[in-house]
PDB file of N, CA, C and O in Angstrom:
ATOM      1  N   UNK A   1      12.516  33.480 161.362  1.00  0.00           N
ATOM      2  CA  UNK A   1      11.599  32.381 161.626  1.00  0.00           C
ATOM      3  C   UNK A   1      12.360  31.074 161.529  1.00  0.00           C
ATOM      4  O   UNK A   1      13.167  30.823 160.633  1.00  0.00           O
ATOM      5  N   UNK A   2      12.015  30.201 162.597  1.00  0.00           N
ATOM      6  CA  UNK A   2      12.609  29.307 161.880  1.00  0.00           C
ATOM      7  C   UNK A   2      11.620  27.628 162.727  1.00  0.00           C
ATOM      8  O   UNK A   2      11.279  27.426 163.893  1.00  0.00           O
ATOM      9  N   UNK A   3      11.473  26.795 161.503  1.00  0.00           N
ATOM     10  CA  UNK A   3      10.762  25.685 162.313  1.00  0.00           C
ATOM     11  C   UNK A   3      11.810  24.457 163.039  1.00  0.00           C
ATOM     12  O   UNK A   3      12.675  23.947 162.329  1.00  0.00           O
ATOM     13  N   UNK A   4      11.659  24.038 164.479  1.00  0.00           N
ATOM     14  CA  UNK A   4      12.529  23.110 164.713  1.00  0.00           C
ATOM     15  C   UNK A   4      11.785  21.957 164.473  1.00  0.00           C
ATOM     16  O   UNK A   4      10.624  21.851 164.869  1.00  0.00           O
ATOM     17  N   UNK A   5      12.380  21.068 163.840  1.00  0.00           N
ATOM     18  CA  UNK A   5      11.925  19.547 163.751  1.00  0.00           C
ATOM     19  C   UNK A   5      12.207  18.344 165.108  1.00  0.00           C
ATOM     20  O   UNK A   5      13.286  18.041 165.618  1.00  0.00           O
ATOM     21  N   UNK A   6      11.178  17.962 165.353  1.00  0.00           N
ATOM     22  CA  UNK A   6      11.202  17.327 166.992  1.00  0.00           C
ATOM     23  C   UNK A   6      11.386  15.227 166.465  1.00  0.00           C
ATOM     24  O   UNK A   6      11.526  14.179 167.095  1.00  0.00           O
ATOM     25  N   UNK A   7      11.281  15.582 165.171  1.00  0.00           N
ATOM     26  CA  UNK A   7      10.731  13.822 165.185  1.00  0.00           C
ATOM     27  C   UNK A   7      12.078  12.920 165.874  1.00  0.00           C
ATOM     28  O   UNK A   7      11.790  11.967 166.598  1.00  0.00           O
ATOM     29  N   UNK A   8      13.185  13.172 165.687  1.00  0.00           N
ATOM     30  CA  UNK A   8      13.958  11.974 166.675  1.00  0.00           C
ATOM     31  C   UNK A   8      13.458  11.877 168.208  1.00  0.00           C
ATOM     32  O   UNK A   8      13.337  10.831 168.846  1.00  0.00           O
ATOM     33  N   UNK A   9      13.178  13.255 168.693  1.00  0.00           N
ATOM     34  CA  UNK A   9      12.787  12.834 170.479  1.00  0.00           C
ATOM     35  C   UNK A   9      10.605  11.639 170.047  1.00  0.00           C
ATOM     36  O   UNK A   9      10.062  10.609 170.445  1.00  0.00           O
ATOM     37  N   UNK A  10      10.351  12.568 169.260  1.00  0.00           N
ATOM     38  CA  UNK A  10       9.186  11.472 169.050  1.00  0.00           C
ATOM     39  C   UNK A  10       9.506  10.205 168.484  1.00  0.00           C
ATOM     40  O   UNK A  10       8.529   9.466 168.613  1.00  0.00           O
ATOM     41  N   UNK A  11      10.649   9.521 167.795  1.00  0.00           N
ATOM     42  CA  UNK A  11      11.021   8.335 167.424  1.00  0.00           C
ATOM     43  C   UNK A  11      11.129   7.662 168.976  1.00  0.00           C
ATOM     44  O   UNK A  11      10.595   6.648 169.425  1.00  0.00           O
ATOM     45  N   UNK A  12      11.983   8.581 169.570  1.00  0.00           N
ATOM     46  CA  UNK A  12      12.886   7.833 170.873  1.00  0.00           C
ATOM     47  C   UNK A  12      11.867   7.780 171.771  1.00  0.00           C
ATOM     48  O   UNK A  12      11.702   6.739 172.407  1.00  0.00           O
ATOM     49  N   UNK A  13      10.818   9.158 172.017  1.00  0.00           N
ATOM     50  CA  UNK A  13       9.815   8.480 173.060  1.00  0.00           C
ATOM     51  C   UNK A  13       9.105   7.115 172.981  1.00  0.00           C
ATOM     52  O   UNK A  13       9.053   6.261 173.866  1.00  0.00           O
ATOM     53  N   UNK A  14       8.418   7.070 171.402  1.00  0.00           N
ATOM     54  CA  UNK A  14       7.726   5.862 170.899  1.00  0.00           C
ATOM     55  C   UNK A  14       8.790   4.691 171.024  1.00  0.00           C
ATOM     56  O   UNK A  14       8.292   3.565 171.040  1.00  0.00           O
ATOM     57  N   UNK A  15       9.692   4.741 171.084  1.00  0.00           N
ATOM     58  CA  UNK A  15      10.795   3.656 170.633  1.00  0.00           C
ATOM     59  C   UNK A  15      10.694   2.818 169.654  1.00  0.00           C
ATOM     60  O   UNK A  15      10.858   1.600 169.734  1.00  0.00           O
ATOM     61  N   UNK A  16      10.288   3.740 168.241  1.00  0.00           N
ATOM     62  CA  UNK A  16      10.436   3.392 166.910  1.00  0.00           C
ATOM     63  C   UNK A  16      11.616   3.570 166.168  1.00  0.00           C
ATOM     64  O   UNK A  16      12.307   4.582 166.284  1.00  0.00           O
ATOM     65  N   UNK A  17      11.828   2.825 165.562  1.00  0.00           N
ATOM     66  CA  UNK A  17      13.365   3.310 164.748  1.00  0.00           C
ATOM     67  C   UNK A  17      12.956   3.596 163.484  1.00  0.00           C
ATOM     68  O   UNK A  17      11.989   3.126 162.883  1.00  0.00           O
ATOM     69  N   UNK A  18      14.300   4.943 162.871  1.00  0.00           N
ATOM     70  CA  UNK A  18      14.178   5.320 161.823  1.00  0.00           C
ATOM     71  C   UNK A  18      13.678   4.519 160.608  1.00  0.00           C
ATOM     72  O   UNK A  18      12.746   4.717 159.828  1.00  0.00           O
ATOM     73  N   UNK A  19      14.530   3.626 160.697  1.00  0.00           N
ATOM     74  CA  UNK A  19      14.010   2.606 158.976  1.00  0.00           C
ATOM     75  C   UNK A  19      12.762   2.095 159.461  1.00  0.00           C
ATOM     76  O   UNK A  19      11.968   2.405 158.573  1.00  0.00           O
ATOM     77  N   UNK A  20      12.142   1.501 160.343  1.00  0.00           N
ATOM     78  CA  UNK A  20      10.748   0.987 160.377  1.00  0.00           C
ATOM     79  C   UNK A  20       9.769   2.389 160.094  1.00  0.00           C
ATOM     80  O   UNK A  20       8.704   2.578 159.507  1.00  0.00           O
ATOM     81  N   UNK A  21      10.451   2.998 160.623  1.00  0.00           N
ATOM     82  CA  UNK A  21       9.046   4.219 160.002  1.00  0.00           C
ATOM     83  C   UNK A  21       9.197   4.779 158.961  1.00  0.00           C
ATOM     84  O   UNK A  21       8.254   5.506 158.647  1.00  0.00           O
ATOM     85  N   UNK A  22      10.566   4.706 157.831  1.00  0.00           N
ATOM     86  CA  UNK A  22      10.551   5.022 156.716  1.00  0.00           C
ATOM     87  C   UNK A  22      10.040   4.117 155.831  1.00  0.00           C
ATOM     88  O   UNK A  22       9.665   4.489 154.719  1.00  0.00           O
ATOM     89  N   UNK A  23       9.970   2.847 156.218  1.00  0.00           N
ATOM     90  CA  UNK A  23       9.191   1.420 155.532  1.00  0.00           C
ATOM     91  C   UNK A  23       7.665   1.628 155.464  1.00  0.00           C
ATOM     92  O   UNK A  23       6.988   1.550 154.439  1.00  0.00           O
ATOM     93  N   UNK A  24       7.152   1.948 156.903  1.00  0.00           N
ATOM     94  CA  UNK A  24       5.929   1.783 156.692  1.00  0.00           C
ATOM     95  C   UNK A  24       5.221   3.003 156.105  1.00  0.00           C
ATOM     96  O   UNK A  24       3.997   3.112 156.032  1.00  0.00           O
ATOM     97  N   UNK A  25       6.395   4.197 155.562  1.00  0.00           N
ATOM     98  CA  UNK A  25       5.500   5.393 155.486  1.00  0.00           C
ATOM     99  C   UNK A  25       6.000   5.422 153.847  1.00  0.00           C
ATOM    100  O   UNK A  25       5.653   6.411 153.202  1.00  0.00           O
ATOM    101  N   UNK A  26       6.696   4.513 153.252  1.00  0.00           N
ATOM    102  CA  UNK A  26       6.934   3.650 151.693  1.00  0.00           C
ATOM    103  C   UNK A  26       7.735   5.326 151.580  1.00  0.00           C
ATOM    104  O   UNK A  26       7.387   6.056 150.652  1.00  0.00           O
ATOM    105  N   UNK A  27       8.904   5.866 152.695  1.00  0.00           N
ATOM    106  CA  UNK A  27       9.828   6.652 152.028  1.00  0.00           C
ATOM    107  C   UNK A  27      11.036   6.151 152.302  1.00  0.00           C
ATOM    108  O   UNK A  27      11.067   5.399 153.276  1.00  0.00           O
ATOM    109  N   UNK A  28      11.929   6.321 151.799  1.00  0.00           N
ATOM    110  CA  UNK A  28      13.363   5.562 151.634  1.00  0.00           C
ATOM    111  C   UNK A  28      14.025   6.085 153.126  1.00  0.00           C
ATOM    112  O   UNK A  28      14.029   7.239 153.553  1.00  0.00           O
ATOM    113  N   UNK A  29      14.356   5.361 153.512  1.00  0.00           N
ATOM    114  CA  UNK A  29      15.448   5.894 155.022  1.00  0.00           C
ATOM    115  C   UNK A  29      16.139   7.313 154.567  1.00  0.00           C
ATOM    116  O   UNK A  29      16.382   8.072 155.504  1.00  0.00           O
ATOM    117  N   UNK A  30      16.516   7.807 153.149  1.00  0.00           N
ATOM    118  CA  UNK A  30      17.262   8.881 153.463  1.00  0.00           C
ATOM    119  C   UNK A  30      16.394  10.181 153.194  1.00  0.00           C
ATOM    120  O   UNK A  30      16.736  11.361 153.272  1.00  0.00           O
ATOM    121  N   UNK A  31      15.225   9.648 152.870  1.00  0.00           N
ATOM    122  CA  UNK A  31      14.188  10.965 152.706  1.00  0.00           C
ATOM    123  C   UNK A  31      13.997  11.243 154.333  1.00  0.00           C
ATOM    124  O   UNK A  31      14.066  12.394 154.764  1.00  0.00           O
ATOM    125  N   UNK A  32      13.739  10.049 155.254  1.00  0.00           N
ATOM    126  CA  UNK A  32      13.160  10.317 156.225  1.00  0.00           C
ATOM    127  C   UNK A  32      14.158  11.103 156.979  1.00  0.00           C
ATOM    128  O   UNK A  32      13.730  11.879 157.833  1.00  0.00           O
ATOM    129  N   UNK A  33      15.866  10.974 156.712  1.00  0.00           N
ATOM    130  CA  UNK A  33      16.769  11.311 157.521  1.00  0.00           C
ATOM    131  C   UNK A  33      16.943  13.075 157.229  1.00  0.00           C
ATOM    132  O   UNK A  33      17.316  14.002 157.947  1.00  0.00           O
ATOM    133  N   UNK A  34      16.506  12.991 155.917  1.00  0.00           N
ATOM    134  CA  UNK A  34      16.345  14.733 156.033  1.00  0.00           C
ATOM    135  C   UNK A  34      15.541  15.399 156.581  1.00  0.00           C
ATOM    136  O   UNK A  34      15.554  16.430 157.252  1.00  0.00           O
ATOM    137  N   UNK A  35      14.441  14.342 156.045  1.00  0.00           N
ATOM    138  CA  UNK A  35      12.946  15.452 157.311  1.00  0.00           C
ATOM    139  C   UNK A  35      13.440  15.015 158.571  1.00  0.00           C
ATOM    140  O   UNK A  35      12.672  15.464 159.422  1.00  0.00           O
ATOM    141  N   UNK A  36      14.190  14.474 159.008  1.00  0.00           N
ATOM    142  CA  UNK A  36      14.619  14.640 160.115  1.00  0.00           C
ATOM    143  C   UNK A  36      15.345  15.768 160.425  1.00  0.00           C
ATOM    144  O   UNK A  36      14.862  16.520 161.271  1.00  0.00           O
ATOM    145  N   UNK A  37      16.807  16.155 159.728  1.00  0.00           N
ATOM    146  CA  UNK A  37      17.685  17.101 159.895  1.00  0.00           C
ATOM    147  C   UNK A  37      16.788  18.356 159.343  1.00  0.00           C
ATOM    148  O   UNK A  37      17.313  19.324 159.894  1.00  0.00           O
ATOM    149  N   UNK A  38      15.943  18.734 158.716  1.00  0.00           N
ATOM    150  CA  UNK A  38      15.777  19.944 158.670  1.00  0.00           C
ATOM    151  C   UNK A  38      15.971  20.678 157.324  1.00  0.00           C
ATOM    152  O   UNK A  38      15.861  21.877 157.070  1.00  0.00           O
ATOM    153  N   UNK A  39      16.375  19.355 156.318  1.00  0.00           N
ATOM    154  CA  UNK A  39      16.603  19.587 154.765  1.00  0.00           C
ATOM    155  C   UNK A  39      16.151  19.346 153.708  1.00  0.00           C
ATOM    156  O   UNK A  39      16.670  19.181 152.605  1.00  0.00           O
ATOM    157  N   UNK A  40      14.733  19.317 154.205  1.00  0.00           N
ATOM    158  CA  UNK A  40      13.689  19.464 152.938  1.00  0.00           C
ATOM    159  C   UNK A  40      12.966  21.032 153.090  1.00  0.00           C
ATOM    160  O   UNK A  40      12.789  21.730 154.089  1.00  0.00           O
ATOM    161  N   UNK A  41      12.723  21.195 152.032  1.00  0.00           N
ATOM    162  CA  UNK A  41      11.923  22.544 151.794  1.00  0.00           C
ATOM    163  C   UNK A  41      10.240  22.513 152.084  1.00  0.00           C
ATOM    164  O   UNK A  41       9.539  23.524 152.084  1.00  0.00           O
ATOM    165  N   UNK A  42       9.710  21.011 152.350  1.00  0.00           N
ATOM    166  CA  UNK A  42       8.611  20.892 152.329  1.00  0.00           C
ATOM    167  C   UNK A  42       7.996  19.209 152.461  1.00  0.00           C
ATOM    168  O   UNK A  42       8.476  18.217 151.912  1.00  0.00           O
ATOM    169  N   UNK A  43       6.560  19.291 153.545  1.00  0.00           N
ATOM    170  CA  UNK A  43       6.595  17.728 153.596  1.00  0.00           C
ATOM    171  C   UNK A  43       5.039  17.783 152.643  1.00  0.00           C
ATOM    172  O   UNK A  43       4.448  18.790 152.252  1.00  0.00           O
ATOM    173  N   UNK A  44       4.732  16.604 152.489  1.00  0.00           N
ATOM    174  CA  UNK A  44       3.160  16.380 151.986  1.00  0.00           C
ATOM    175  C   UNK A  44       2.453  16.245 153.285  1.00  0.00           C
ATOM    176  O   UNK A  44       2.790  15.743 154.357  1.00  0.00           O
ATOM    177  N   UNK A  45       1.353  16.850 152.866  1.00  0.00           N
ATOM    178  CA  UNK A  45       0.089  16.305 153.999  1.00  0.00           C
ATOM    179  C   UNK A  45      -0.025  15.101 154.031  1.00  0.00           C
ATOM    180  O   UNK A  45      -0.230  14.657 155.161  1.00  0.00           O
ATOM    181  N   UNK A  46       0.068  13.810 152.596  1.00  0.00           N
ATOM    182  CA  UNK A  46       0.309  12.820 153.207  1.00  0.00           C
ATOM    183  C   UNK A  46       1.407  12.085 153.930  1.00  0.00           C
ATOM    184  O   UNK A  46       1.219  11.054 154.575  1.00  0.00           O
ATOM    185  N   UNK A  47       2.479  12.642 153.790  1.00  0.00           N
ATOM    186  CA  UNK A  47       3.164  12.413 154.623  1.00  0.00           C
ATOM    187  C   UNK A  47       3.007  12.711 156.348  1.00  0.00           C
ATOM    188  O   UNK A  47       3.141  11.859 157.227  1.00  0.00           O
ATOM    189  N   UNK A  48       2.761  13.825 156.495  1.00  0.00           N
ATOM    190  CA  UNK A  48       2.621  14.597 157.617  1.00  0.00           C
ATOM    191  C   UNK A  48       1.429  13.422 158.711  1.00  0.00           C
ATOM    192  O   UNK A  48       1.565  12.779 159.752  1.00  0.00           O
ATOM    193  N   UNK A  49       0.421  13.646 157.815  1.00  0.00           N
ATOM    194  CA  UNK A  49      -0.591  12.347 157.815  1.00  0.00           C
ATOM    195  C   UNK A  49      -0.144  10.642 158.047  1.00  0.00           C
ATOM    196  O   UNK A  49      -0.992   9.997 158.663  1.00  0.00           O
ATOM    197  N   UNK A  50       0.619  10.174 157.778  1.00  0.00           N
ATOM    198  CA  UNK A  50       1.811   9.027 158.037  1.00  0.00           C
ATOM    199  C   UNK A  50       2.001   8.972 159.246  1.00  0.00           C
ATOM    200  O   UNK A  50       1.434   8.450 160.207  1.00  0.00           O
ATOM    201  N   UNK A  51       2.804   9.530 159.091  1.00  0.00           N
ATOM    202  CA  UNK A  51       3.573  10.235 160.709  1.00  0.00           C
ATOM    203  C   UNK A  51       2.726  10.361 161.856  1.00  0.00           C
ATOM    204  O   UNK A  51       2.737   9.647 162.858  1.00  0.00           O
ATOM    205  N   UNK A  52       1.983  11.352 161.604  1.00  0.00           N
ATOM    206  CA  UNK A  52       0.872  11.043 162.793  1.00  0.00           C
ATOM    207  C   UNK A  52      -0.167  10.009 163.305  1.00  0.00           C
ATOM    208  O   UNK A  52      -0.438   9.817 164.490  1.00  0.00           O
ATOM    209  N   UNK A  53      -0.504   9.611 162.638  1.00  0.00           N
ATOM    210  CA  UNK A  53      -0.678   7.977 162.529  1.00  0.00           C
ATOM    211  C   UNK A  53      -0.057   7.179 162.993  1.00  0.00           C
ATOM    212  O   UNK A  53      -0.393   6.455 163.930  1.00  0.00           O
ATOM    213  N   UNK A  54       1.009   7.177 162.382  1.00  0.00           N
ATOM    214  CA  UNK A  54       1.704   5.569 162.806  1.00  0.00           C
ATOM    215  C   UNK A  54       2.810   6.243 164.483  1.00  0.00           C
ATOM    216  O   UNK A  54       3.436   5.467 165.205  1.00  0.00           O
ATOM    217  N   UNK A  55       2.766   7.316 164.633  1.00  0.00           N
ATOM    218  CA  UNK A  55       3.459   7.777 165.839  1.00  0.00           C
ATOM    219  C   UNK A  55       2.575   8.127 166.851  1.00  0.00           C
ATOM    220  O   UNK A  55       3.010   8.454 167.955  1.00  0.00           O
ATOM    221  N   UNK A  56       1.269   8.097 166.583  1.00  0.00           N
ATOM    222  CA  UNK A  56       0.154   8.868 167.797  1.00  0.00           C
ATOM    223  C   UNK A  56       0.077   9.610 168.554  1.00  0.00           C
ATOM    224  O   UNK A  56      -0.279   9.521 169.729  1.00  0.00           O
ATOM    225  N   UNK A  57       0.560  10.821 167.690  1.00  0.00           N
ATOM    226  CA  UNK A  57       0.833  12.270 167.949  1.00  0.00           C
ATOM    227  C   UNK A  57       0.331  13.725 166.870  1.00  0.00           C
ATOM    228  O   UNK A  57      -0.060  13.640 165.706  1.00  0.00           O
ATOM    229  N   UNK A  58       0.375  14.064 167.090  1.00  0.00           N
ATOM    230  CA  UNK A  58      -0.180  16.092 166.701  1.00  0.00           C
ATOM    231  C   UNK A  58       0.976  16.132 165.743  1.00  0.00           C
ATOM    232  O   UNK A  58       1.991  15.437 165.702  1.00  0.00           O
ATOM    233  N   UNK A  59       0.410  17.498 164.692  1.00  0.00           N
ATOM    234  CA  UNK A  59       1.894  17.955 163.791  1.00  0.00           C
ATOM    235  C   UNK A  59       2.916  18.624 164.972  1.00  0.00           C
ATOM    236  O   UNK A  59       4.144  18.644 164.887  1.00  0.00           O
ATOM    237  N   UNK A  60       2.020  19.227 166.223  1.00  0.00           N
ATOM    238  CA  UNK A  60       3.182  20.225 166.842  1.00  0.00           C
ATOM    239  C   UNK A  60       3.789  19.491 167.453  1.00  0.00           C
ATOM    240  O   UNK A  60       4.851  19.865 167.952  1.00  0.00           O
ATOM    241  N   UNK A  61       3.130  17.645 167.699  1.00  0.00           N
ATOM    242  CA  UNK A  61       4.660  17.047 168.456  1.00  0.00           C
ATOM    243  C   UNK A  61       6.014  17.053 167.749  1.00  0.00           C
ATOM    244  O   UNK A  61       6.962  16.397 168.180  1.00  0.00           O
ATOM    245  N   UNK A  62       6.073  17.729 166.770  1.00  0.00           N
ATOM    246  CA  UNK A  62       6.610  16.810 165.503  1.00  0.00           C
ATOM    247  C   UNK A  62       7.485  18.437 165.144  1.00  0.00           C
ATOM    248  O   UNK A  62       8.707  18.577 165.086  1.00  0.00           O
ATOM    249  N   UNK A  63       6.544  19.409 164.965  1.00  0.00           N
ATOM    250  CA  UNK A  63       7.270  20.627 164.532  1.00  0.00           C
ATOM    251  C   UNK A  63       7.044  21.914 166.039  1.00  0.00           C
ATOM    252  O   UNK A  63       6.334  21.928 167.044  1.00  0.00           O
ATOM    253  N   UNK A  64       7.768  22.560 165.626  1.00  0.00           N
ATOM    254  CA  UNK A  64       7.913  23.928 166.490  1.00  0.00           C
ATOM    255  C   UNK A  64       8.137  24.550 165.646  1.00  0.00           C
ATOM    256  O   UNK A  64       9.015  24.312 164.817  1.00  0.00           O
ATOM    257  N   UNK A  65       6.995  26.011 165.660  1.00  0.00           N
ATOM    258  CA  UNK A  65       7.616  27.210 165.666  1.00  0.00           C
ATOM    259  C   UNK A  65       8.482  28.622 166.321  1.00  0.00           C
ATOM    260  O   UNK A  65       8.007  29.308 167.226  1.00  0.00           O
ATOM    261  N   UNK A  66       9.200  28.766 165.975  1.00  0.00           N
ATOM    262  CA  UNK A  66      10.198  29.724 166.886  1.00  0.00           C
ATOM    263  C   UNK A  66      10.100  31.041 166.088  1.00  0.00           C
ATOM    264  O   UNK A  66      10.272  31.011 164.869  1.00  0.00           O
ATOM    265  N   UNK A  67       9.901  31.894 166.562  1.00  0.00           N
ATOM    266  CA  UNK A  67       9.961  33.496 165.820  1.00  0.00           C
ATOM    267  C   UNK A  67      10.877  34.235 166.031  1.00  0.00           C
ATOM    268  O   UNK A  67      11.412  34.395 167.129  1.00  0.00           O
ATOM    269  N   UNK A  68      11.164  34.769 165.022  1.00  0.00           N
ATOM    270  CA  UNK A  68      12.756  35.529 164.772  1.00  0.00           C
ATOM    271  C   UNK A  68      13.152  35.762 166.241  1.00  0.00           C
ATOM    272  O   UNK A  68      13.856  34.844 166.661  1.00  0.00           O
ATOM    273  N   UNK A  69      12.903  36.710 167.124  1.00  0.00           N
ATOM    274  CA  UNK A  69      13.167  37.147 168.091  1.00  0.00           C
ATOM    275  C   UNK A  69      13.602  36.107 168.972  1.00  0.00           C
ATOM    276  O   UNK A  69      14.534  36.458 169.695  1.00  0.00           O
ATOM    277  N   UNK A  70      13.399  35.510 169.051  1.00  0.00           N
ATOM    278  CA  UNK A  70      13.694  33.920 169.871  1.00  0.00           C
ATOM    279  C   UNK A  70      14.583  33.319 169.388  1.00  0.00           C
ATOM    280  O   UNK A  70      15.202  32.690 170.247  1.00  0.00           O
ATOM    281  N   UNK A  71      15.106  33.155 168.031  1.00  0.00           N
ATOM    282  CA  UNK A  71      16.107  32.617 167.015  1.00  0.00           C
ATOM    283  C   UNK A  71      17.251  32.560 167.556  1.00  0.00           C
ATOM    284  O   UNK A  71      17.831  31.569 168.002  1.00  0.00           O
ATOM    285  N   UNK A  72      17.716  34.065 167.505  1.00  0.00           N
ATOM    286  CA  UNK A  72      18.694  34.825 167.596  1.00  0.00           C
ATOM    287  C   UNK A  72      20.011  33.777 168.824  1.00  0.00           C
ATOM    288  O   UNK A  72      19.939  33.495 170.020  1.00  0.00           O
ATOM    289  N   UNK A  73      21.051  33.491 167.783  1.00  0.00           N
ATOM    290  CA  UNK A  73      21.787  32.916 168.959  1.00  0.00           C
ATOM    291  C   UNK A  73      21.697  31.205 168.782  1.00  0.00           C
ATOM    292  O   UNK A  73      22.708  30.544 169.016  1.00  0.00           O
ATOM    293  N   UNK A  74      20.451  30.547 168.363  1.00  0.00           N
ATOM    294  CA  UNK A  74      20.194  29.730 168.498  1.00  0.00           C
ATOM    295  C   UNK A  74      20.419  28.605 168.137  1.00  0.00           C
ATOM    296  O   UNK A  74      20.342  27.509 168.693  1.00  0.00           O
ATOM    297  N   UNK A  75      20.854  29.102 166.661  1.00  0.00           N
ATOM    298  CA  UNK A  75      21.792  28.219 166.019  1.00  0.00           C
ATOM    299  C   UNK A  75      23.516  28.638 165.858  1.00  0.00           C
ATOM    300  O   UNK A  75      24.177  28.607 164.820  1.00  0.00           O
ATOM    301  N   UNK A  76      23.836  28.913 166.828  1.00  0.00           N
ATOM    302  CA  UNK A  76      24.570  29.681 166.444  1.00  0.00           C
ATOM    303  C   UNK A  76      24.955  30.578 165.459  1.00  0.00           C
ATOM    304  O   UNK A  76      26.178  30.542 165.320  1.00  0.00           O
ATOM    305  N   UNK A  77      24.315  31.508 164.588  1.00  0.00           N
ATOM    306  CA  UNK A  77      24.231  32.243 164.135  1.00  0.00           C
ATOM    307  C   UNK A  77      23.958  33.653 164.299  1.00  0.00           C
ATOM    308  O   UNK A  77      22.773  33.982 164.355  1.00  0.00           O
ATOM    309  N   UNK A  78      24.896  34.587 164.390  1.00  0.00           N
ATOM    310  CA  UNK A  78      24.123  36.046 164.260  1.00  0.00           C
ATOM    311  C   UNK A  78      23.986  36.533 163.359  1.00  0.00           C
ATOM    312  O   UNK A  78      24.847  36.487 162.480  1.00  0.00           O
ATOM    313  N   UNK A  79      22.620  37.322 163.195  1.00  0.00           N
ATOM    314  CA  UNK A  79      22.287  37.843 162.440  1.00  0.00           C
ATOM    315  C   UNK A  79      22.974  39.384 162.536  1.00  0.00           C
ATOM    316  O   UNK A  79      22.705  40.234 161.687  1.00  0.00           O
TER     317      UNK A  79
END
């Protein structure tokens, strides 16, 4: 399983930049740069809630799910 995180193409569609949306969502630029990369274990609903809001978009603009079978390869990794 694995979830891909979409928020830079939703930064770049909106043409918001990273630190203005880590300001207005009162998280530090480097929290936001992980939920960007894919290196948090977990967001808050209020966060999640933030985000959609201030970007005017769905959680699935934001996340994808991909199922094992689809994975494979994808990150470069074999299993």
């Amino acid at each position: 399983m694995a979830i891909i995180i979409r928020l830079d193409r939703v930064l770049a569609d909106r043409k918001v930049k990273s630190v203005d949306l880590a300001n207005k969502l009162g998280l530090s630029p480097l929290s936001l740069s992980r939920l960007k990369t894919g290196k948090v274990k977990a967001v808050k609903i209020e966060t999640m809630d933030g985000l959609c809001k201030l970007l005017d978009c769905q959680p699935a603009d934001i996340f994808e799910y991909v199922p094992d079978d689809e994975c494979d390869g994808l990150f470069g990794i074999d299993d």
